[in-house]
Structures are given as C-alpha cells and as structure tokens.
N, C-alpha and C positions, 0 to 999 in steps of 0.2 A: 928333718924332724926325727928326732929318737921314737923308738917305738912307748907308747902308751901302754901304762900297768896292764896286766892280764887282770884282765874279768872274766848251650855248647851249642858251641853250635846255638842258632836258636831252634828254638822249636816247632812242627808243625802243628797246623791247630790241629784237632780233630776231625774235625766237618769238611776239612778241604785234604787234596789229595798232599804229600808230600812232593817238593823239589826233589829228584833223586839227586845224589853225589855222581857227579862224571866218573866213569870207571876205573878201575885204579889196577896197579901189578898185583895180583898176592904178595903180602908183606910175613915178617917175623909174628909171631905170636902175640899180640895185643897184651891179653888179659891173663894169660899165663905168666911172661913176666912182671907184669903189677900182681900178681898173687906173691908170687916171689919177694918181690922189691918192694910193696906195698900190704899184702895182707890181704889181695881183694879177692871174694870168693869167686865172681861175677866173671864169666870166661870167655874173650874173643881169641881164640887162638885158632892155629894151623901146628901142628905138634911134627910133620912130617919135618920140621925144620928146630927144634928144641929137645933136647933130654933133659929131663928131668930130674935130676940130682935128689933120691933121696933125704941126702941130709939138708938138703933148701928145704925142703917140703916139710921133713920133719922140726925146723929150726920154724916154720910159719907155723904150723899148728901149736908148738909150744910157745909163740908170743904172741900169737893174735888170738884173743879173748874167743871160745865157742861153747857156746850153753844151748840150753833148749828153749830158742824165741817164740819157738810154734807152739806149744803145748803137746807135742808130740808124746803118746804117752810111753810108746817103746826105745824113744831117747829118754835124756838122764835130767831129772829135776834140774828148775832154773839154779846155779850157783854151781851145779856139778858139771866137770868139766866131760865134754863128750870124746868120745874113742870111736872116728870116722872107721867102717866098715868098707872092703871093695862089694861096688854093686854096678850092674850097668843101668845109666840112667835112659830108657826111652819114654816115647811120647812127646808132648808138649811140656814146657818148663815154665810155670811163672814163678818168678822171685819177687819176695818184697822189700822193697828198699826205703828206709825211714831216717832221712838227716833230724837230729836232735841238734840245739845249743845249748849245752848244758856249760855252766858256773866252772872255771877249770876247778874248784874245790867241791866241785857239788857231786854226794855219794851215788854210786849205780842206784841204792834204794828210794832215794828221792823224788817223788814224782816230778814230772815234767812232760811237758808238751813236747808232738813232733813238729818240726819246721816244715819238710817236706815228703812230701808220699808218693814213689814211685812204681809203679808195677814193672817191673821184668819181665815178656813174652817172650819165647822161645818158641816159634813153630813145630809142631811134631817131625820136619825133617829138619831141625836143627840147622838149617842151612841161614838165617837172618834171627835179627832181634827188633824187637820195638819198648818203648819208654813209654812207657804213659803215664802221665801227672795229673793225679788230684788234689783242688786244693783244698788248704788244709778247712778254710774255712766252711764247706760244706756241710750243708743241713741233711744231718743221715739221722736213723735209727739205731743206737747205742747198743746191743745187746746186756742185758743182765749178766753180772760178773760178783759171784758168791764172795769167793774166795777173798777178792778186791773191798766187799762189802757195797758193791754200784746195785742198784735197784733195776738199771734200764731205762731207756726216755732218749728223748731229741734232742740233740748238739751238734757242735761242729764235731768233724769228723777229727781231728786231731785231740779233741776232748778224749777218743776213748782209750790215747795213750795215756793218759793224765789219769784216769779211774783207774785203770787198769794196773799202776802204777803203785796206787796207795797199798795202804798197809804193811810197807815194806817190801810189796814185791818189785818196785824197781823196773827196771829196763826190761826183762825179762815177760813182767806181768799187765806193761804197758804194751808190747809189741804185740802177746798173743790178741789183747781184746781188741786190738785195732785191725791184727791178721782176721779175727771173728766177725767183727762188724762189715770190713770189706768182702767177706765171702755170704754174710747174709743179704749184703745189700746188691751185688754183683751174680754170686754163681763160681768168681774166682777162688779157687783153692791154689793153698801154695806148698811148693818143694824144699824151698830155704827161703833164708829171709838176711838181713845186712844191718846192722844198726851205723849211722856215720855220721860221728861226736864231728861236729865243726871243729870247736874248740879245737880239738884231737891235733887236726890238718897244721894246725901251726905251728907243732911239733915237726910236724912230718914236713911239710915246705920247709922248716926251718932247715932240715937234714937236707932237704935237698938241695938249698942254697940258694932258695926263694923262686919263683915262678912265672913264665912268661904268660901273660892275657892280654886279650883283645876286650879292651872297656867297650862297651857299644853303644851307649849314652853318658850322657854326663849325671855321673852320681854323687849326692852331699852326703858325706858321712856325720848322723846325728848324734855320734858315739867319741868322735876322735876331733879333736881340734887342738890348737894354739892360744894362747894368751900375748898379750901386747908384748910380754919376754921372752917369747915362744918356748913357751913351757907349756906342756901338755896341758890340758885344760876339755872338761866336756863343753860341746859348743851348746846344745838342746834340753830343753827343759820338758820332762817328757811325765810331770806330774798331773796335767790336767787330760792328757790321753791324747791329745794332738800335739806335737815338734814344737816349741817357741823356743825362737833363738835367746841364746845370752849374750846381756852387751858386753863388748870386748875382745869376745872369742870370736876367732876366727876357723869355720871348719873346714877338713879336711878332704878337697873336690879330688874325687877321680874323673878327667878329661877323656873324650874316646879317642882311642888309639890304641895301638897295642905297645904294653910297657912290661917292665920288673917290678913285679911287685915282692916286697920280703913277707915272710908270713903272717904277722899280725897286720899288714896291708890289705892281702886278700880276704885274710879270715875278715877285717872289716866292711871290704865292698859286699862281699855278699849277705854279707847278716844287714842291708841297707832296704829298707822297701817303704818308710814312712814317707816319702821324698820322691819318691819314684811316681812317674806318671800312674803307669801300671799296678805299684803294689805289689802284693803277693807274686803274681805272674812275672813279674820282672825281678825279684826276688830269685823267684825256681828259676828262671832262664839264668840268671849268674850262677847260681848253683852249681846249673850245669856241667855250663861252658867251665865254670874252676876247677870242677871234679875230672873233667878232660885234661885242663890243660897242668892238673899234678901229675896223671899220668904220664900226658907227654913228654914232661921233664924229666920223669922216672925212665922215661927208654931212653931218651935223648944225652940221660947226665952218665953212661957209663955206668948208670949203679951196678948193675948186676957184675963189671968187671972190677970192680972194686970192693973188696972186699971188706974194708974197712967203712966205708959207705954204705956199702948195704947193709952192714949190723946196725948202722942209725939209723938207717931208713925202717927195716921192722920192727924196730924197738920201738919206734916213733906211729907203725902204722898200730902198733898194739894200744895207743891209745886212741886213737880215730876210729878205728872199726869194731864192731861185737858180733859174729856171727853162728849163724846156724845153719851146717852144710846140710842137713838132714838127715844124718847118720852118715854120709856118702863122705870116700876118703877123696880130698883133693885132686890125686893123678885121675881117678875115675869122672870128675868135672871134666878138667881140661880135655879127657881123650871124649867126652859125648861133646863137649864147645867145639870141639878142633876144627868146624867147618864154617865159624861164626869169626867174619872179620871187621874191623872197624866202618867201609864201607856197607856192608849188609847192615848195621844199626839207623834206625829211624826214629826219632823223637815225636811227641804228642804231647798235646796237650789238652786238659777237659776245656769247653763251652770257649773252645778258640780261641784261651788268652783274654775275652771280655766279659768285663763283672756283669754279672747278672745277682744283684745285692735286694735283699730282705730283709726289713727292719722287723725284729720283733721281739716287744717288751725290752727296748731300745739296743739291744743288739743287732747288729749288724753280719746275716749268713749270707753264703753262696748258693747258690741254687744248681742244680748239677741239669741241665738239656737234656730232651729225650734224644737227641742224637748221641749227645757225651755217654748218656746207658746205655741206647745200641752198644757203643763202641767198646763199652767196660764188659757188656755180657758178651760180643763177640770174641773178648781175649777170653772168658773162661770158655766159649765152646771152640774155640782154637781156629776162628775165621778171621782175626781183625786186620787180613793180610788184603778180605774185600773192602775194608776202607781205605787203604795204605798200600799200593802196590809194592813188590819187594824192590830196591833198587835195579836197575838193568844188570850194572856191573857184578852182581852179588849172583851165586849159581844158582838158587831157583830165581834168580831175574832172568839170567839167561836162556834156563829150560823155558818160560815164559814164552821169551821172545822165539825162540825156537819153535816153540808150540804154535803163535801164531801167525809164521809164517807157512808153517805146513810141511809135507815131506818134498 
C-alpha cells in the first residue's frame, strides 16, 4: 500500500519495583550521537570515547529550533533564538519532555494539545536516568496564565498546553504553563525542556530510510486504510466520539512482531490508542519504544559516517524537535551526561498503566494515586531512586551492590 496523504521498551509501572536490564559492556555515546544525527538535547553518553566536532555542534544549534520553553526570564523571549553559554551543570536534572501532534500545515502559534508528558530525572550523581509518564488525561489544578488570558480551574493536564497556547503564544506559551502547573502540582522544577512534533519524525524516519520496531500487540489503525481498489481510504468514522467502522474499507493492522515500518507507518501506529485495550497507556508505551527505536537506527544506519545522510537527518530533526537547553551550550550537556548510559535508563509510569477514570459533567479524567504523588514528589526532592532501584549493571547500581556486601 502507498503511503496515505499527510495530515520502549515497556514501561515500569510506578508502584512496583522495575525489571533491571542484564548488565551490559560500556558502549559508544548514546545520546551524544542522536544530538548529533538527530537534534536531541536529552544525553546518554560516555565522551571518553567521542570528540566532539565543533562544527557538528554548531551545524545542530543552527537547525534545531531553541527558544525559551521555560519562561526563563534571563534566556531570550519565546520566537528569539537563544545563544547557549558554557556552564557546569550540577546537582539533579529534571527535563521536560512534551510529544505534540500537530497538523503538518498547523503554525507554532496555534494552539494545540500535548500527547504525551514525560519528566527526565537525573540523579544528583548523574550516574542513571528515569522517565516518568503522566497522563495526559489527568485531573490537575491549571495555574492562571495572564498573558494566555486562562483564568485558572481544573482540567486535564494536557489542557494547560492548550491555554497556554492561545493568543498567539504557541508552542512556547503552551510548554511554560504546563512546565508551571507540573511544578505547582509536584514540587518539580525544570532545567530544560524538549518539544517532539510526531509529525516531525516522519521526516526524520523518512531520512533514515524508515525504522525497525517490535509491535507488541496487535494495533488497528482508525486513520489509515484500503478501499475495495486499494486505494487509500479512512477506514473509522470518528464524528460521534467513538471509532465506527466504514463499509468497504479495510484498515490498516499492525501484527506483533518486529518489522520495517517506513515513516508514515510508524508515525501511524503510535498516534493509535481508540482501539487499544489500554488507551492512552499503550498509546505512551508505543511512543516510547519508537522514540528508541529512531535512535537506534540513527547509530545503526552509519549516519554520522555519512555525510550526506546526516545533513538529512538534521534538517529533518529540525522539524521533530524544539528545545530549550537552558542557556547551557551543548558540549557542556554531553560532558555533565557522560556517565548516563542506555542501560542506567529506567521507564515509569503513573497509577501502573491502569485507568483509574472519573466522569464529570460527562467528561471522562484520570485520577493521579497517592502513590503515583509519592513518586512525582520524590523526583523533585531527588529520591525517586527509593522507588526504582538503579539497575545493577549501571555504576551507582554497582557502588550499591558493593555497598551491600560490605568491606
């Protein structure tokens, strides 16, 4: 089938301890080369084994979108482009990470909702990372936002990219009021933050020459189907708020297994959740796992030795990503990351993956567990390593184990 017109891992729950990862060799730099080859700010690297090429660095800050998503007021108003500073970063690091699907034609200034909401932990010794997902559909407390002209009140938590949003301020003025509402509701404050346009990725997979995933259930896509001439065709009728198939069309199943998907393929499984046992939570788990398995392909496909490749690959992440390092320049991420590697990352998820749903004034919230708040205020006081042990193979898993066996 021709593609249709444009329009990880799993996760551990919260409440229960994580599977660790079997231990693994120190590898190449993770997340340095996806900064590289990708645009991502987000850094697992070991730098004892990469140089850093200037002009890479400088070729990423000049295509990957960086404005001020935090409200930060000594970085540079949203629309002006920021001029990262060297700093050393210590302490603990949370980053906030915000997948949008935004309209390929739809402007940064238009409001829109996030899809998914991830916090980035960093322990004070930099040595592992954790994810934590909230979802979107959570019943929080909105903070009032002037500028946006929002009064303040209860919605879901993705709502307060959508106020945040109006009056023109866009991407920029959606991220701060969402970074605000999760730090009055949590205690989290953040260092940088990540905007990542779906859409975006199926440029970027496109560049990459499309992407290998592990499907883990059988998903029907309510977006993409066949006609009896197999001609592209929507299979789902999605006017009355629930999926009703259309006669004739036949849609478009991804089977579990692991296959090639081409980019408007993936970009479709994961925008899938009407269909989905789980919903939403199975929704962020595809997420995930495709946001892994782009990078994968990005270390796997030679980009970086290919020079002609990797100009489509950033050109490509410049429309995926929008970030905000925090004033902090690039090489100064990677060298405070350098000790965070793919094994040290641990996935989470709020109220364990199961809906805990509230109707009211016939809307349909999530309700967030007082354990899932333990675990959201543990990442702002920089403990959430007591819910979540660090992996063994990962160096404070080690000192860990070292610890309890004694001298």
């Amino acid at each position: 089938m021709t593609a249709p017109p444009a329009e990880d891992n799993a996760e551990q729950p919260a409440e229960q301890p994580a599977d660790p990862p079997a231990p693994t060799r120190r590898r190449g730099p993770l997340w340095a080369k996806l900064l590289i080859a990708a645009g991502s700010l987000l850094v697992l690297v070991s730098t004892s084994v990469i140089i850093i090429d200037r002009v890479l660095v400088a070729t990423v800050n000049a295509k990957i979108p960086q404005t001020n998503l935090l409200g930060n007021p000594d970085t540079p108003s949203p629309g002006q482009s920021i001029v990262p500073t060297h700093a050393s970063i210590n302490g603990p690091v949370n980053i906030l990470l915000v997948g949008i699907d935004e309209r390929v034609d739809q402007a940064a200034t238009d409001p829109s909702r996030a899809d998914s909401i991830i916090v980035l932990h960093i322990p004070v010794t930099h040595e592992g990372a954790y994810l934590v997902s909230i979802p979107r559909d959570s019943l929080v407390p909105i903070p009032a936002d002037r500028a946006a002209g929002y009064q303040g009140g209860r919605d879901k938590i993705n709502a307060a990219y959508a106020y945040g949003s109006a009056n023109g301020l866009g991407r920029a003025g959606g991220f701060k009021l969402l970074a605000k509402t999760i730090t009055q509701l949590t205690g989290i404050t953040f260092s940088a933050g990540l905007i990542v346009n779906f859409a975006g990725f199926q440029a970027l997979v496109g560049a990459l020459g499309g992407v290998d995933m592990c499907v883990d259930e059988r998903t029907i896509s309510i977006h993409v189907g066949t006609d009896s001439k197999g001609n592209y065709a929507v299979p789902y009728d999605l006017s009355s708020g629930t999926p009703r198939a259309i006669r004739g069309v036949t849609p478009k199943v991804y089977e579990p297994g692991c296959q090639h998907l081409a980019g408007w393929e993936a970009l479709d499984y994961v925008r899938q959740r009407e269909l989905l046992p789980d919903g939403d939570y199975g929704r962020q788990r595809h997420q995930q796992q495709f946001l892994k398995a782009v990078f994968s392909e990005a270390l796997g496909s030679g980009v970086l030795g290919n020079p002609t490749k990797l100009a489509g690959v950033v050109n490509a992440a410049g429309q995926a990503f929008t970030v905000d390092p925090g004033g902090v320049g690039v090489d100064d991420w990677l060298y405070a990351m350098r000790d965070v590697r793919p094994a040290d990352v641990v996935t989470m998820k709020t109220n364990a993956g199961q809906f805990d749903t509230e109707t009211l004034g016939g809307v349909a919230y999530e309700l967030l567990s007082s354990t899932t708040m333990q675990v959201l205020r543990a990442v702002a006081a920089g403990t959430v390593q007591t819910f979540v042990p660090a992996p063994p193979g990962s160096v404070a898993g080690l000192r860990r184990l070292a610890d309890s066996r004694g001298p």
